[in-house]
C-alpha positions in Angstrom: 159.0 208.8 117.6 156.3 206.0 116.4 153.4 205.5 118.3 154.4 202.7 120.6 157.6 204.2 121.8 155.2 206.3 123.8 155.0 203.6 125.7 158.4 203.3 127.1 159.2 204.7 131.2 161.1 207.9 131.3 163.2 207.1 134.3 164.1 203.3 135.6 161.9 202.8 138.7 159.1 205.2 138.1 155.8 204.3 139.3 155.2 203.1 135.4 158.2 201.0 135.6 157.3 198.8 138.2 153.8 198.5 136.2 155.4 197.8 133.3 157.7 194.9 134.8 154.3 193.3 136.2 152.6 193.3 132.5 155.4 192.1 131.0 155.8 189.5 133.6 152.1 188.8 133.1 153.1 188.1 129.4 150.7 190.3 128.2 152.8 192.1 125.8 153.7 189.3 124.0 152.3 189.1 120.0 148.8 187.1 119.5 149.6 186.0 115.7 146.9 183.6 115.6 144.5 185.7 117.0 145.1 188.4 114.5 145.2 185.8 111.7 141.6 184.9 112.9 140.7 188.6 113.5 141.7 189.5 109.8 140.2 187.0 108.3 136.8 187.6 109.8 137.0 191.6 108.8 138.5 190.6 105.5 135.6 188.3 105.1 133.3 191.1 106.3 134.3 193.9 104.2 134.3 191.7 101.2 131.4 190.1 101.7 129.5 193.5 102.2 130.7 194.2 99.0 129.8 191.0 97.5 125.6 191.2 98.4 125.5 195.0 98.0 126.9 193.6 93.9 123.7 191.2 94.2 121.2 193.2 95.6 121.5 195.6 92.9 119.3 198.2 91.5 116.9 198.5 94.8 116.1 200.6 97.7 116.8 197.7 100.2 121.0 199.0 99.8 120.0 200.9 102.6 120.7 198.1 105.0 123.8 197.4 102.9 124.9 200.5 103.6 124.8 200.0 107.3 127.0 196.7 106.9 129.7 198.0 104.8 130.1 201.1 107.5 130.2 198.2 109.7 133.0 196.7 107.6 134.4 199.6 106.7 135.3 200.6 110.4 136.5 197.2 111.1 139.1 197.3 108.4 140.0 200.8 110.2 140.3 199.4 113.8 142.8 196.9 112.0 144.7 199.6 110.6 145.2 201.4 114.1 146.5 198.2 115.7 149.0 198.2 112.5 150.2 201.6 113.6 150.8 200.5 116.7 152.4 197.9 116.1 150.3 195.3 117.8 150.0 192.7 114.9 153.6 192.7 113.0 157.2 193.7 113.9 158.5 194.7 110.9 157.8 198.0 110.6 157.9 197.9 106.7 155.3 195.2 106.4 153.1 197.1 109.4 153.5 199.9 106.6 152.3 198.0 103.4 149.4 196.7 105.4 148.0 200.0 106.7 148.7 201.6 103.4 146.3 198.4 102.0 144.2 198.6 105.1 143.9 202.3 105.3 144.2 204.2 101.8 142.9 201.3 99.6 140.1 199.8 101.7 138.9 202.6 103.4 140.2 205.9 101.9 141.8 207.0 104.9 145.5 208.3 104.9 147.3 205.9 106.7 150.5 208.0 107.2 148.9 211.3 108.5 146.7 209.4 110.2 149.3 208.0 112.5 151.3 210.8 112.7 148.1 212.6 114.2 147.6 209.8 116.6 151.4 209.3 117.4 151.2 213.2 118.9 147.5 212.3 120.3 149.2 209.5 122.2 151.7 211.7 123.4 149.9 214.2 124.9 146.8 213.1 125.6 143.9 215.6 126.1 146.6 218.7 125.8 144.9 221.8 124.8 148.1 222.7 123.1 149.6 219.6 121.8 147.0 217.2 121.2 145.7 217.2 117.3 142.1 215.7 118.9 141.1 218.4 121.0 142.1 221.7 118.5 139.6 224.1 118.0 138.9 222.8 114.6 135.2 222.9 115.0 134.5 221.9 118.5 135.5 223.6 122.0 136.8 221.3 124.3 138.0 223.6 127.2 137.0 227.4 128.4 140.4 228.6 127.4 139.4 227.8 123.5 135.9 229.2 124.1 137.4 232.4 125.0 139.4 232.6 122.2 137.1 231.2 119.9 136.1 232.8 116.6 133.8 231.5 113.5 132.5 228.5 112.9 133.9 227.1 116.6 132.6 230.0 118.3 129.3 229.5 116.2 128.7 225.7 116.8 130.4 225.6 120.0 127.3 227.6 121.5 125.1 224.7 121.2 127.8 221.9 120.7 126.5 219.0 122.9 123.3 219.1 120.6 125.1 219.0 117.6 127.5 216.5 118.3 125.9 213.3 117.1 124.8 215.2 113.9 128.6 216.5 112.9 129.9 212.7 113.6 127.7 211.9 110.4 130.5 214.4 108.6 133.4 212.6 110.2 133.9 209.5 107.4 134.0 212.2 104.6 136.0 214.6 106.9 138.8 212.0 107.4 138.6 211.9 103.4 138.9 215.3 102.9 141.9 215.6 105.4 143.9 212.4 103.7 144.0 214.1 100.6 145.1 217.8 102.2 147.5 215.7 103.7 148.7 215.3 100.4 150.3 218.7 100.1 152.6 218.2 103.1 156.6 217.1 102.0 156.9 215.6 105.3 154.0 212.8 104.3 156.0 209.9 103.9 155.4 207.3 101.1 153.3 210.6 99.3 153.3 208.8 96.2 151.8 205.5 97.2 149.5 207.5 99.7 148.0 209.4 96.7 147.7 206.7 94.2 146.1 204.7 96.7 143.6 207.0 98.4 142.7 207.9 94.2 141.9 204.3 93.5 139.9 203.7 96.7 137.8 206.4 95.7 137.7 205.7 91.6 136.5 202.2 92.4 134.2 203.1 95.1 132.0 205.7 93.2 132.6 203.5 90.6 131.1 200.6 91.8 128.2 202.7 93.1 127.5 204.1 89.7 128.0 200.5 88.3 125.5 199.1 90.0 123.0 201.8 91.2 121.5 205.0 89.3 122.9 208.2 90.5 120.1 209.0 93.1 120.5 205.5 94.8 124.0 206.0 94.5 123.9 209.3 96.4 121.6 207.9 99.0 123.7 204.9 99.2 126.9 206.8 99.9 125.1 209.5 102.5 123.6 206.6 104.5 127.1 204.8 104.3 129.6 207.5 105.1 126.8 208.9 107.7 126.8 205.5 109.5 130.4 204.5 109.4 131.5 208.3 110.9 129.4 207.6 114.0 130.6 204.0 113.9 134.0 205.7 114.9 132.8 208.6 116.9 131.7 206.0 119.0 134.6 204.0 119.3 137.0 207.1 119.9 135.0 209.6 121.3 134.3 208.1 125.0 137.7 207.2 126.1 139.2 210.9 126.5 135.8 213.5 126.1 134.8 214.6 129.1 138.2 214.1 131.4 140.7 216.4 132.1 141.9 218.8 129.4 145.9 219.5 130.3 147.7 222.7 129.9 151.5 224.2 129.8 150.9 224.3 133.8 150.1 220.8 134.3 153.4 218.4 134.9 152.3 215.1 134.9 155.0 211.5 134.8 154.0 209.7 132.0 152.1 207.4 133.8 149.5 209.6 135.3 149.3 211.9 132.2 147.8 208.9 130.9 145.4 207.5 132.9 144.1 210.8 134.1 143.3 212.0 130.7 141.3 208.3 129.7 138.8 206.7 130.6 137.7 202.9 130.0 133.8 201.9 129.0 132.6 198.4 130.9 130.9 196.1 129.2 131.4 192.3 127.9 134.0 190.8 125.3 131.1 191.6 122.7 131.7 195.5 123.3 135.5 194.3 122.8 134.6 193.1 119.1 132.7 195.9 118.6 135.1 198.8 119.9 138.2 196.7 118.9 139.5 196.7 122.7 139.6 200.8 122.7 137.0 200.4 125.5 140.4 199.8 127.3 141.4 202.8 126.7 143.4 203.1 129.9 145.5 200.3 129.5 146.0 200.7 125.3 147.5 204.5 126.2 149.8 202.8 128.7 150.9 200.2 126.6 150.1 201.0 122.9 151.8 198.3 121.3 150.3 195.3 123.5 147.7 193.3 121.1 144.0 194.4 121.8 142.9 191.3 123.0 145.1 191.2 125.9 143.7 194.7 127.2 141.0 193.2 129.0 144.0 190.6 131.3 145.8 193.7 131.9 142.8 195.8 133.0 143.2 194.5 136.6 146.7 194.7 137.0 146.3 198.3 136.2 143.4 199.1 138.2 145.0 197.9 141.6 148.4 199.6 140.7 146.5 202.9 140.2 144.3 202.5 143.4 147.2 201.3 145.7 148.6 204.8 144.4 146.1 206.8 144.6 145.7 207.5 141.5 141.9 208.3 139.8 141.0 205.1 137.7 138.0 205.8 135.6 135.3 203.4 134.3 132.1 203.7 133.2 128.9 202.1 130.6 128.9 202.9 127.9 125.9 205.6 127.8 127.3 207.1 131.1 130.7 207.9 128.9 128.7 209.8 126.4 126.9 211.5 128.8 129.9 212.6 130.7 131.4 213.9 126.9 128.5 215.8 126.3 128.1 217.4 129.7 131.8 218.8 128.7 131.1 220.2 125.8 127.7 222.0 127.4 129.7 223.3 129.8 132.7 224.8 128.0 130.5 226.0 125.9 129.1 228.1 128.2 131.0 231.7 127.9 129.9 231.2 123.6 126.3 231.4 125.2 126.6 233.9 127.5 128.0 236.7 125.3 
């Protein structure tokens, strides 16, 4: 199953169905070529610019702002590469494949198969304590059954979690590393050999061109402040839509339509926060409908909205700050029983 057949109604007139008809009637699901030709070129332009003036600034302690702008870039070029895997920006499936393999392992040094195979299941079940690979007990709690059962480092961290949530996000570009190349090992990775040669040459040129142009202590400081920055840059974007709502269990039968809004949650703002967030701050309407292009999240945002309400179902939206907030409210409280003991 790829990511976007998640998408699809389970039964013909379900209350997704009729949803679905309306969207697709709306012409919302439709492919935007030219505005991901003009979205790709600006990233493209982005990424290799950053490149370009961190080559020209050279042998200096003002890389630090550099730094910032290619973590900018750099989760740019990743936002691209989960619209790829959703199939938002080509139908083939083979050249979706060969882009996110360029997009993801090359540019970035992100696995793009594992990647989506982690967010095909995410998409699935979203918010499942058993079935969803973004709330295991890797690190963080994220419900009071894993805090009962937690043990080491969880159990450790998960005491004071909230507080040290923004501070493990710095870990999260090198984490994602770290896990493309375990990902290595599995026989199911498909494409292992172009996976590996290109996650290698992503990071053969990118220490290289750090040691190139800067002495080792620059270099160091250069890639801290870069992989620090560009980990938050995507704990911000992903974190808010599903931290914080319901956490579903075995018990818990849900039609696919309110599995998925009840478990997300969208983050207001203007079509600035859509650049910046790559249309996830939709997050309600991208679960529905995974493979409808990003830009056309914001048109189907209404539809939605009434079609929930005049079903009663809970339609949640909030700023940007109140999201976080909400997230780290969750992870104080399920953290709780850690403290108490």
């Amino acid at each position: 199953m790829t990511v976007a057949e998640t998408s699809r109604p389970r039964q013909r007139g379900s209350d997704f169905a009729v949803l679905a008809r309306r969207v697709s009637e709306a012409g919302l699901l439709e492919r935007r070529p030219g505005y991901y030709a003009i979205r790709i070129g600006l990233v493209a332009a982005l990424f290799a610019g950053s490149w370009r003036l961190f080559a020209a600034v050279g042998d200096s302690w003002w890389q630090a702002p550099v730094a910032l702008l290619l973590a900018v870039a750099f989760a740019q070029v990743t936002l691209l590469a989960h619209d790829l895997a959703h199939g938002q920006i080509s139908r083939s499936r083979r050249t979706g494949r060969i882009a996110g393999l360029l997009a993801g392992n090359l540019a970035v040094g992100l696995s793009y198969g594992w990647w989506m195979d982690k967010h095909t299941r995410h998409h699935a079940n979203p918010n499942h304590e058993d079935h969803d690979p973004d709330v295991a007990p890797d690190i963080l709690i994220w419900s009071l059954k894993q805090a009962e059962a937690a043990r080491g480092l969880p159990r450790l961290i998960g005491r004071r979690q909230a507080w040290l949530f923004f501070p493990l996000l710095t870990l999260e570009g090198v984490n994602l590393k770290v896990s493309s190349f375990r990902a290595l090992r599995r026989p199911s990775l498909k494409n292992r050999p172009a996976e590996a040669l290109l996650l290698v040459a992503h990071v053969v040129a990118y220490l290289g061109a750090l040691l190139v142009v800067l002495p080792p202590a620059k270099a160091l400081a250069f890639l801290v402040i870069h992989q620090a920055c560009y980990g938050v840059y995507l704990g911000c974007t992903f974190a808010p839509n599903h931290k914080g709502m319901p956490v579903l269990t075995a018990q818990d039968e849900l039609d696919f339509l309110r599995r998925q809004v009840l478990t997300s949650r969208n983050v207001s703002g203007g079509r600035l926060l859509d650049v910046a967030l790559g249309g996830l701050n939709h997050q309600i309407e991208h679960h529905l409908f995974p493979s409808m292009p990003s830009v056309n999240l914001r048109r189907a945002r209404p539809i939605v909205r009434d079609h929930c309400r005049s079903l009663g179902i809970d339609y949640a939206e909030c700023g940007l700050i109140a999201s976080w907030a909400q997230a780290l409210r969750h992870l104080h409280e399920v953290g709780r029983p850690l403290r108490a003991r």
